[in-house]
N, C-alpha and C positions, 0 to 999 in steps of 0.2 A: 886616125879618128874613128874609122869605123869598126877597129878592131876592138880600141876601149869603149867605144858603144854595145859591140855586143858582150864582151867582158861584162859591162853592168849589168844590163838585161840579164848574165847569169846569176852574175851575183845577188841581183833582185829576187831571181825566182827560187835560189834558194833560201833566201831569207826567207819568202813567202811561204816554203813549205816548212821551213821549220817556226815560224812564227802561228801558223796554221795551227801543226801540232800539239804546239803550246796549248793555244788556244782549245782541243780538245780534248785535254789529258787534263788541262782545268776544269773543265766542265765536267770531265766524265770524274773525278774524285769530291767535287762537290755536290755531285749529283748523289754521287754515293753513299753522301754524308746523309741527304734526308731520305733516299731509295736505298736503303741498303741491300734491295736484294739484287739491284745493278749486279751481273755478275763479275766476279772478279774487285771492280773496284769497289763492292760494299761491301769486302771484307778487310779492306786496310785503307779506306779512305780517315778513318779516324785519328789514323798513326801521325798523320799529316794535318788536315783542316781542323781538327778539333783542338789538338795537345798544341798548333804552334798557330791559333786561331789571330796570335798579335801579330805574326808575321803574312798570314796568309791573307788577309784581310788587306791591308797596306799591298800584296801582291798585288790582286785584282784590281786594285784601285791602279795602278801605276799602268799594267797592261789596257783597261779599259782607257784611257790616257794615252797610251802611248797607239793602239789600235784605232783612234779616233785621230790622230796625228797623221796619222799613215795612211788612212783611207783619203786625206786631202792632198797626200805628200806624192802618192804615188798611183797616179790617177789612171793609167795604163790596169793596173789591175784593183780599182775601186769595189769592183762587186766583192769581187776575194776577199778583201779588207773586210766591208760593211759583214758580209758572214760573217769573219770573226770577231767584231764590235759587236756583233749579235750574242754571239756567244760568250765571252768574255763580263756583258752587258748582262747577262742571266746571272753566268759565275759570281760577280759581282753583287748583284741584289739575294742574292741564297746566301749567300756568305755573308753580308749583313745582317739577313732574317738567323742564321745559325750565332753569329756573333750576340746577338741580342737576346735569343732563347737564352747561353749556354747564361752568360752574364747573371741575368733574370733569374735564372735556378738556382747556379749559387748566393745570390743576394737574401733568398728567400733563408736561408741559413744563417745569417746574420754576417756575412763574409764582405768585404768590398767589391768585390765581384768584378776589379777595374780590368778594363782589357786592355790596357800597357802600363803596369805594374812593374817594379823594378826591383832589380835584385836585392839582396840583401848583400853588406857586408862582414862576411864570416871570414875575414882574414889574421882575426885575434884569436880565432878558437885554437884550441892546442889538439893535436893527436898523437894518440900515442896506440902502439901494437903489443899485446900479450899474450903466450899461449894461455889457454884454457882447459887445456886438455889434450889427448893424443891417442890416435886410432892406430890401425893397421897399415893405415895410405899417411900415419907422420901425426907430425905439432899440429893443431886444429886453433886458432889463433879468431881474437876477437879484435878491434880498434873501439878505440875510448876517444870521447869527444869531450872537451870540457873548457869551460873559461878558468883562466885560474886569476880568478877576482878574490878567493880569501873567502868567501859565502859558503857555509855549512850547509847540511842540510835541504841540500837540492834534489825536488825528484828525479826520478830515475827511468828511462827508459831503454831498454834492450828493442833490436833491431834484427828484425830478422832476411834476408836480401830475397828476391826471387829468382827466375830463372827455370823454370820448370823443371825443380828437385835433380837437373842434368849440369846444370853450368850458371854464373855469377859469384859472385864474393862478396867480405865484408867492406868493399870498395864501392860497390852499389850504395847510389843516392847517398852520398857519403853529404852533398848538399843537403837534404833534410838533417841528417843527423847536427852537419854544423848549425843549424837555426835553429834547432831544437837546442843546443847548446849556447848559443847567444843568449834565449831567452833565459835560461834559468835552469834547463834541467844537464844533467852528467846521463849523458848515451852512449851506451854500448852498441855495437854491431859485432854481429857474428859469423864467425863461417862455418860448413859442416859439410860432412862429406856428400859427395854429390855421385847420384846413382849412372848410371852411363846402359849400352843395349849388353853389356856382359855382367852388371854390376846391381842388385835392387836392392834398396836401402828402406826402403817402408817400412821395414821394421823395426830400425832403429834410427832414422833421425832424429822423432821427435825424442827419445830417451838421450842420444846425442848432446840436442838444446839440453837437456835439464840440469846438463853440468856445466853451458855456458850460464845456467839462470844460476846454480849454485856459485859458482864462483863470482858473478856481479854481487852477492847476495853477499859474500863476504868480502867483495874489497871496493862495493860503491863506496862507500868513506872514505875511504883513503884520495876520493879524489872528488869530495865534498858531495857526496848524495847521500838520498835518507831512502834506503831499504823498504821504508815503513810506505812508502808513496813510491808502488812500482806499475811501468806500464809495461805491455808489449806492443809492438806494428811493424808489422811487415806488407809486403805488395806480394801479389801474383801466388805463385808458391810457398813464399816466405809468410803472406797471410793465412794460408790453410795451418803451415807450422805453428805461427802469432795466435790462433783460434784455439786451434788442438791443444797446445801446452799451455795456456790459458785456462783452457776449461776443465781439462783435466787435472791442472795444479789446484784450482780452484773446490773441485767437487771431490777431491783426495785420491783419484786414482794415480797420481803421481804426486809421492809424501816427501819422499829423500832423493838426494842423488846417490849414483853408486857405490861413493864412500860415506854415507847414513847422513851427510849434511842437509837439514831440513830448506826445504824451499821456501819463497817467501809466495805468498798470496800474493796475487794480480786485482791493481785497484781497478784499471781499465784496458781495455786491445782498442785499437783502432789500425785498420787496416786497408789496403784499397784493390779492389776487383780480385777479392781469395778465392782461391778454388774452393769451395764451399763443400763441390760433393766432386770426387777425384773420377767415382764414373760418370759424369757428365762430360768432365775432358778427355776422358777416355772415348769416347763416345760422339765424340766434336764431328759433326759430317758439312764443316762449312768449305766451302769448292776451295779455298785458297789455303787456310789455316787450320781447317781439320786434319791434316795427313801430321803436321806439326805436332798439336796437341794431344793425339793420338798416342804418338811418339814417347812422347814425354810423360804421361802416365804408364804408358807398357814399358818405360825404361825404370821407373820409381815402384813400381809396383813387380814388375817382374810377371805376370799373368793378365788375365780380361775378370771381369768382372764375372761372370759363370766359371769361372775356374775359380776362385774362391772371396767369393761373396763379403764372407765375413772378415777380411783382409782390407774389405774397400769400406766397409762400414766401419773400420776400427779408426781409419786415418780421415773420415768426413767429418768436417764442425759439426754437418745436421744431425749428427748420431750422437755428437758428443755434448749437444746442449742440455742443462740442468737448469736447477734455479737457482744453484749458486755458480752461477757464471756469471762472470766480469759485465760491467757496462761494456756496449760493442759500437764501435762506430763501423758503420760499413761503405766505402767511399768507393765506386764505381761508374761507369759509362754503360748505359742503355743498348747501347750496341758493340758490346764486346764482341768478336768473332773467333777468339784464341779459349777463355775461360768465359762457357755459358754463363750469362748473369741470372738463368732462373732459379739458381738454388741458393744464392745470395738472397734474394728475395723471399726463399722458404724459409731461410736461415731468420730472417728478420722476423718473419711471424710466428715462428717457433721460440724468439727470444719472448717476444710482446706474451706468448701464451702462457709462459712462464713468469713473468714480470719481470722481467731481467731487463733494464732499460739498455732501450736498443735509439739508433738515429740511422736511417740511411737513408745517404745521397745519390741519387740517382742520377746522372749527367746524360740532357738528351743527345742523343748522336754521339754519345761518345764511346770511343774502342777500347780496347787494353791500353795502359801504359796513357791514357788520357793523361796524365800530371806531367809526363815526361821533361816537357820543355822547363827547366829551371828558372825559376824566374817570374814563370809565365800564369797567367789568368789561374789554373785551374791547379798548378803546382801550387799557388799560395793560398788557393781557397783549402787546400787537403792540409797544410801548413796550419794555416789560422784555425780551421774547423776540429783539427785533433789537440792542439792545445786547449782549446777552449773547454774541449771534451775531458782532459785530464785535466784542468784545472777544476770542475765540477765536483769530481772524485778525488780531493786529494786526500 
């Protein structure tokens, strides 16, 4: 008897410490979310509390619940407990007050804004894989998304993935691309080569893209879209691409593709948290995800920014806005810590000065990759918010 007495007592006290922990690695990432200069956890608390805000929310609630159960259950170490009811008890109401901001923000957008939203079913869409082209590293291949309901004349949107210009494919968010396909449009996704620390491609991805933009341009028909109503959007990397080729096809510094076939004009981009200006990621000095973003521009660029200047000006949207550029939706989190969002924000007032209509969402407390969770609150605000946007411009 006394041996499985104190056998529990162990086992209690490890429960207590790791129920403990729990209980502070809660707090320390929600904390994160409205303190982002918390170190360490203000720079990826977003990746978590914001993008799966329906899951985390329901967390808190359960532990706050369950840590109030246990401060009665196991009265031998009651103080222990009531501290982490304390804490859990904060976790808890921030996470609320965060759940109700993010809501609120997108609401004001005209979006439902619900925060347990449910998926969509995209199990009828059809895909299919074709190359589009072919470099020195092989077949450069795109994925086609489409209902095949018999409906002509559907627009059109190409897909560009992120990944910071080093790693992803056209396998990324391949869930947006199916809803975009549900509702009515034929989407393209594409892939391109990707730069690595022996490899820099700045100089030619976006030329790359412009023969996945020719070839959608001649074979959206074929799998019932209208050319004539074309989008671009990509996330992360794939939106400084979605910007770039955009506004360049737009204001004619890019006319034809390599084999003279003419490009078609972009009605609108929408895209979410783009690297706007490449030295800014270049440039990232955030304690966790700056050494990262660093990385990944000195691997796509191949040089710093004082090594050649006008290399990083060629591949920036801010450099490349005109006033015939596309309508831009710009769909970002507040606290990005991977891609600065302050030249996102230049971006937007350098469209407005131009009259280029611009919209952008700004999501408080929110990090890179804020939409991630499928399904989820701020995935189908980015959903509903860019159709609505191409719908505008058809």
């Amino acid at each position: 008897m006394e041996t499985g007495n104190k056998l529990m007592n162990v086992l209690k006290i490890i429960l207590a410490v790791i129920l403990t922990a729990i209980a502070v690695l809660m707090l320390l990432f929600t904390a994160g979310t409205v303190f982002p200069a918390l170190p360490a956890f203000g720079s990826v608390e977003g990746f978590v509390t914001v993008a799966f805000i329906h899951l985390w929310l329901p967390l808190s609630i359960v532990f706050f619940l369950g840590f109030l159960l246990l401060s009665v259950w196991d009265r031998t170490r009651t103080k222990l407990y009531l501290a982490d009811l304390a804490m859990v008890s904060v976790t808890l109401v921030i996470t609320a007050v965060i759940a109700i901001v993010i809501s609120g923000s997108v609401k004001r957008f005209g979006v439902s804004g619900d925060l347990f939203p449910s998926k969509a079913d995209v199990s009828s869409v059809i895909t299919q894989t074709e190359v589009y082209t072919t470099s020195e590293l092989g077949d450069v291949e795109l994925n086609i998304y489409y209902a095949d309901d018999g409906v002509k004349g559907k627009p059109v949107v190409l897909y560009f993935h992120g990944g910071g210009w080093i790693f992803g494919d056209k396998d990324n968010k391949a869930y947006y691309s199916k809803v975009f396909a549900k509702n009515g449009y034929v989407v393209f996704s594409a892939d391109y080569d990707l730069s690595s620390e022996d490899r820099h491609l700045a100089t030619s991805t976006e030329t790359q893209l412009l023969e996945a933009v020719a070839w959608v341009g001649n074979h959206a028909a074929y799998y019932g879209g209208d050319i004539s109503r074309f989008y671009l959007t990509g996330g992360s990397a794939g939106g400084n691409l979605a910007l770039e080729v955009a506004y360049k096809i737009n204001a004619g510094v890019y006319k034809t593709s390599s084999d003279g076939t003419e490009l078609p004009l972009v009605d609108a981009v929408s895209v979410t948290f783009p690297a706007a200006s490449v030295e800014d990621v270049y440039r990232n000095d955030d304690l966790i995800l700056g050494s990262t973003a660093h990385r990944m521009a000195a691997a796509y660029t191949g040089c710093s920014p004082e090594e050649d200047p006008a290399l990083y000006e060629s591949i920036d949207p801010v450099c490349s806005v005109t006033s015939l550029a596309p309508p831009t939706l710009l769909f970002l989190g507040e606290g990005d810590t991977l891609v600065p969002p302050g030249a996102t924000f230049e971006l937007a007032e350098l469209l407005s000065r131009q009259r280029v209509p611009c919209r952008l969402i700004a999501v408080p407390f929110g990090n890179h990759m804020l939409e991630m969770a499928e399904g989820g609150m701020l995935c189908n605000a980015y959903l509903e918010t860019t159709m609505r946007w191409f719908d505008i411009y058809r």
